[in-house]
C-alpha positions in Angstrom: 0.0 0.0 0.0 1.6 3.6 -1.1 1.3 7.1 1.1 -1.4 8.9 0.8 -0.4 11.9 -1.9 -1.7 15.1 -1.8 -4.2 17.0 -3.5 -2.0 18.2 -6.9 0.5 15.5 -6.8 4.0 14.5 -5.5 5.6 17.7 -6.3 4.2 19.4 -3.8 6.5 19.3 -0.5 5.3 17.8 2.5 3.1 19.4 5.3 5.2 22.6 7.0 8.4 22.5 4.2 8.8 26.0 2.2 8.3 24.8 -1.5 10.5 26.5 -4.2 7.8 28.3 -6.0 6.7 30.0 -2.6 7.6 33.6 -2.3 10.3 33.9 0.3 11.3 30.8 0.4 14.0 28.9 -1.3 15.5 30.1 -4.3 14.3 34.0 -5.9 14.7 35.4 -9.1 16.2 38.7 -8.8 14.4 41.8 -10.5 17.6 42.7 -13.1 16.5 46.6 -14.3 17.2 46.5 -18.3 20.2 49.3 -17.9 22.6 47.0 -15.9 22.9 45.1 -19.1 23.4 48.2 -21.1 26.9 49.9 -21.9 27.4 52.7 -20.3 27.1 56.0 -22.8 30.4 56.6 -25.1 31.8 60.0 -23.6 32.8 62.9 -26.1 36.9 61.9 -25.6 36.1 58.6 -26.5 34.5 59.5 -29.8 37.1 62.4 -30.6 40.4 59.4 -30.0 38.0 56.7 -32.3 38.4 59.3 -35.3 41.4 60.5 -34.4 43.0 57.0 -34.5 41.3 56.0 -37.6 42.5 59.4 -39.2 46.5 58.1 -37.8 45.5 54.7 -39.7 44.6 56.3 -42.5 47.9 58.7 -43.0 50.1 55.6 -42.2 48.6 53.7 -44.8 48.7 56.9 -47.1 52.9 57.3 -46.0 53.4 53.8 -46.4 52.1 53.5 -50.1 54.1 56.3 -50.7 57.0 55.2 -49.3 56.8 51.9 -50.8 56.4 53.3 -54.1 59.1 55.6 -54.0 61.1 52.5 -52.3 60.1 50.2 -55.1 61.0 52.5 -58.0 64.3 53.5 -56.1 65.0 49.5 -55.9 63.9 48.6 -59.9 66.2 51.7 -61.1 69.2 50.0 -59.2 68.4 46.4 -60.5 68.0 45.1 -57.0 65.2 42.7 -56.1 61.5 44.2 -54.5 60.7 41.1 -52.9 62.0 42.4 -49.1 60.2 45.6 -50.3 56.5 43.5 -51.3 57.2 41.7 -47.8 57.7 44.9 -46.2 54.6 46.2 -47.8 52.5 43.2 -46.7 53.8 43.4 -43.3 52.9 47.1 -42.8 49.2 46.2 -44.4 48.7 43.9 -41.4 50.1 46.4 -38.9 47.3 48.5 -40.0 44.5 46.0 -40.2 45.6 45.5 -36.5 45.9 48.8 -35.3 41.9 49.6 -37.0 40.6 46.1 -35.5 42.4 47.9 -31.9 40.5 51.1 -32.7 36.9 49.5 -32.9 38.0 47.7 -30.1 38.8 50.5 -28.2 35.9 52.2 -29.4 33.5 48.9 -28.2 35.2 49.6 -24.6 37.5 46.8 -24.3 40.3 48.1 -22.0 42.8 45.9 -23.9 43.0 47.4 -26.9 43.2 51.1 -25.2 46.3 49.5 -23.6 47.8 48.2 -26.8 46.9 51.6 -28.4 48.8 53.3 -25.4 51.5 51.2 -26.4 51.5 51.9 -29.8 51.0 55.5 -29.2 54.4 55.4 -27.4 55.9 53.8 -30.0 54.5 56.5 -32.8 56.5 59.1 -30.1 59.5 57.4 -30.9 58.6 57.5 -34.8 57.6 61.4 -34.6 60.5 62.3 -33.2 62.7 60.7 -36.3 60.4 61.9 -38.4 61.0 65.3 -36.9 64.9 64.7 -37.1 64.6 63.5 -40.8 62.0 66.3 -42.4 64.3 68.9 -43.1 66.2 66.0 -45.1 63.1 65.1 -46.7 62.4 68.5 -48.0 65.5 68.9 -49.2 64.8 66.1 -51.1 61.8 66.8 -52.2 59.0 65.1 -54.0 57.7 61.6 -52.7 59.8 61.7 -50.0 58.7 65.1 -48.5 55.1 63.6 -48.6 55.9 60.6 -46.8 57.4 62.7 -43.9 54.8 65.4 -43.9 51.7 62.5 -43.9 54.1 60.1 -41.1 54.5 63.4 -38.9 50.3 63.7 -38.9 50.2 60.3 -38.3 52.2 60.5 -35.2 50.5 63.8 -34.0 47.0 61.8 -34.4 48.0 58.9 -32.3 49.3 60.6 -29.9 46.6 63.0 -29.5 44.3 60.2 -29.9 45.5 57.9 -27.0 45.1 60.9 -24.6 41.4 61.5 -25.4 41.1 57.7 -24.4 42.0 58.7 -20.7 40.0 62.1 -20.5 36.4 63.1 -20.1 34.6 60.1 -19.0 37.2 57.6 -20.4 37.9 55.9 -17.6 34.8 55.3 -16.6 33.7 53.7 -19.7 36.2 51.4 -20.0 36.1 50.5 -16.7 32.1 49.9 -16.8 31.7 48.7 -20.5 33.5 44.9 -20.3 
């Protein structure tokens, strides 16, 4: 012979237990508010560094097809080889590509790519201030080469304006909040 069930079934608990669809007892579903799952509003700096390190991307690629045009038709006039000059040019093509996926990154809130930005906004310090050393040769040489120099300098002056508008105004915050 079997218990007696209760009205309802078996799943009920027995006489005096808390069940787990009772409120207050047993496991609750927290209320969750739609906004904790939102991002947190892109501040102004972090708009301003997106374009400005997308305009740097954009005048390195500009300085490097120069560069590797002027390069190549330096190289073909002297009989050498271009294939360390089309490896080059492949190599700098994925430098970009990385430095844009970093920049959407960034501009998605992933702290990681602001770092690697930083980084590479140290770097283009380094670069700006040969570029600086090298532009009065570059204008004296005129052409191709003067272009190069002029677009690498703006490059350089992009980035590095660019990774500080990613800690001012709200930045900090935002990456903090947003992953």
């Amino acid at each position: 012979m079997s218990a007696p069930q209760r009205p309802g079934g078996p799943h009920y608990p027995p006489h005096g237990q808390p069940g787990y669809g009772q409120p207050g007892y047993g496991l609750q579903a927290r209320q969750l508010d739609l906004p904790e799952f939102q991002k947190p509003p892109r501040p102004a700096s972090v708009h301003i560094a997106f374009g400005l390190l997308l305009l740097a991307a954009a005048l390195g690629l500009a300085a490097g097809i120069i560069g590797f045009i002027a390069a190549n038709d330096a190289a073909e006039r002297a009989g050498a080889g271009s294939s360390i000059l089309r490896a080059y040019a492949v190599f700098a093509l994925v430098l970009v590509a990385m430095l844009i996926a970093s920049v959407f990154a960034m501009w998605s809130g992933h702290n990681w790519a602001r770092i690697l930005l930083t980084v590479l906004g140290l770097l283009s310090v380094l670069s700006a201030v040969v570029d600086i050393v090298g532009l009065a040769d570059a204008f004296e040489a005129g052409g191709s080469e003067a272009s190069r120099a002029v677009l690498a300098l703006g490059r350089s002056i992009a980035m590095v304006v660019g990774f500080v508008f990613m800690y001012v105004g709200g930045a900090n915050h935002y990456f903090r909040t947003a992953h």
